[in-house]
C-alpha positions, 0 to 999 in steps of 0.5 A: 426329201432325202433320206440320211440313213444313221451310217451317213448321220455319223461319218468316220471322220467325225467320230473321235479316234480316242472313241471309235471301235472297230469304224462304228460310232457312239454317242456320247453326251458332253457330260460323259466326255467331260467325266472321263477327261476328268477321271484322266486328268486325276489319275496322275495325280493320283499316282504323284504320292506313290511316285512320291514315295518310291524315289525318296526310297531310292534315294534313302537306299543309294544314301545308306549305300555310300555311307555304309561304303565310306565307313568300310573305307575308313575302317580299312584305311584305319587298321594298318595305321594302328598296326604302325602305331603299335610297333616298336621304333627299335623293332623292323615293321616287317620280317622277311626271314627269321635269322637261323642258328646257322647263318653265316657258318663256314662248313664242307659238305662231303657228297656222291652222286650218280653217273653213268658208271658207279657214281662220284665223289665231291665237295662243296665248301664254303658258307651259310646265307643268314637263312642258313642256306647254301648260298655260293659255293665251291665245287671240288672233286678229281675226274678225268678231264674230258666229258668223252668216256674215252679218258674215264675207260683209259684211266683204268689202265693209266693215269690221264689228265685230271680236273678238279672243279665241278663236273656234269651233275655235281649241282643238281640235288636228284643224283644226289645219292649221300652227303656229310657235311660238317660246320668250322670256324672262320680261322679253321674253315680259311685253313681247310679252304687253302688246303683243299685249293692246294689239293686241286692244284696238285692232283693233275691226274686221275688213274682208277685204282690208284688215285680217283675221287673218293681218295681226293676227298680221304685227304682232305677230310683226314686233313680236317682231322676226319677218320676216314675208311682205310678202303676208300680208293676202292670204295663206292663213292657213296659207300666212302660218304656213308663210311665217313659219316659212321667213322665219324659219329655223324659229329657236325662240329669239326675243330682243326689241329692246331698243327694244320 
């Protein structure tokens, strides 16, 4: 007679893995197999509903979003479409810049700057953009003709060689040191123009104390009908624009002789 013992009578192989803890085996009736295949069997459908119920959530959510995101699309579309519809046909929709009282002025713009001696006098002449800003200029002022200090030392002594455009420095605003400058007419400003051309055509040299700048810019601006200091050769360039301005109560509006 062979003796089985309960190990052998229920071998590895025959215990279900689903069921098998730790290479022991349980029994288990078909009743209890049958209950929990059962439960598992009910167990997605009972979770089916809330599943049910958390995707028509999602989708109510991503349905609320587009619509939410196609109103704000419409409302923005809609709102430069009322602006367009409410501005004049006789008005421009947009305005870059407002016009100045001073657009398209002719005017001269007496000025000093510093240099590396006691500074220099100069002019810019010319007219207003519709902004009233300076736009293109002219630059006008007598120096000795060289950027070498060699003809500025000389011409102390003697008269040398002059120009009578713009020099180093005329254009940048930081040596600016004074300025006056005054509004003409067009017939005036074409008058005061030529004449300031024919003062640069005729002022071939330069000499300290005899002929400098701040005496090129008297002329002009005695041409104009402008006092001027009766120093002004031997003026600081700005103390001669400061002095102008004084003599002239600081008036913008010049008005040429009807002789020029």
């Amino acid at each position: 007679m062979r003796v089985v013992s309960q190990e052998n009578a229920c071998p590895k192989q025959d215990v279900c893995p689903k069921y098998r803890e730790k290479h022991h085996c349980e029994k288990y009736s078909v009743r209890d197999r049958f209950a929990r295949h059962s439960k598992s069997r009910r167990s997605p459908r009972r979770l089916a509903p809330v599943v049910g119920l958390c995707a028509a959530a999602m989708l109510i959510a991503v349905t609320a979003r587009m619509a939410l995101a196609q109103d704000e699309h419409k409302e923005a579309v809609a709102v430069p479409a009322k602006l367009v519809e409410s501005t004049p046909d006789s008005a421009p929709a947009v305005q870059l810049h407002a016009i100045s009282k001073l657009a398209g002025r002719y005017f001269v713009d007496f000025r000093s700057r510093t240099a590396a001696s006691y500074g220099h006098a100069f002019l810019w002449y010319g007219r207003l953009n519709e902004r009233g800003k300076i736009g293109l200029i002219e630059v006008a002022g007598l120096h000795p003709a060289s950027d070498s200090p060699v003809p500025y030392i000389l011409g102390h002594l003697f008269p040398v060689p002059a120009e009578t455009g713009k020099s180093y420095g005329d254009l940048d605003e930081q040596y600016l040191t004074a300025n006056y400058r005054v509004y003409l007419k067009e017939a005036d400003a074409k008058r005061a123009f030529a004449y300031i051309k024919h003062k640069q055509d005729t002022s071939p040299l330069w000499l300290a104390g005899v002929y400098n700048c701040t005496a090129f810019l008297a002329d002009i601006a005695g041409y104009m009908g402008l006092r001027t200091p009766v120093t002004a050769t031997w003026m600081y360039p700005e103390d001669f624009i400061n002095n102008l301005r004084d003599l002239n109560g600081g008036r913008q509006e010049i008005p040429l002789a009807a002789n020029h």
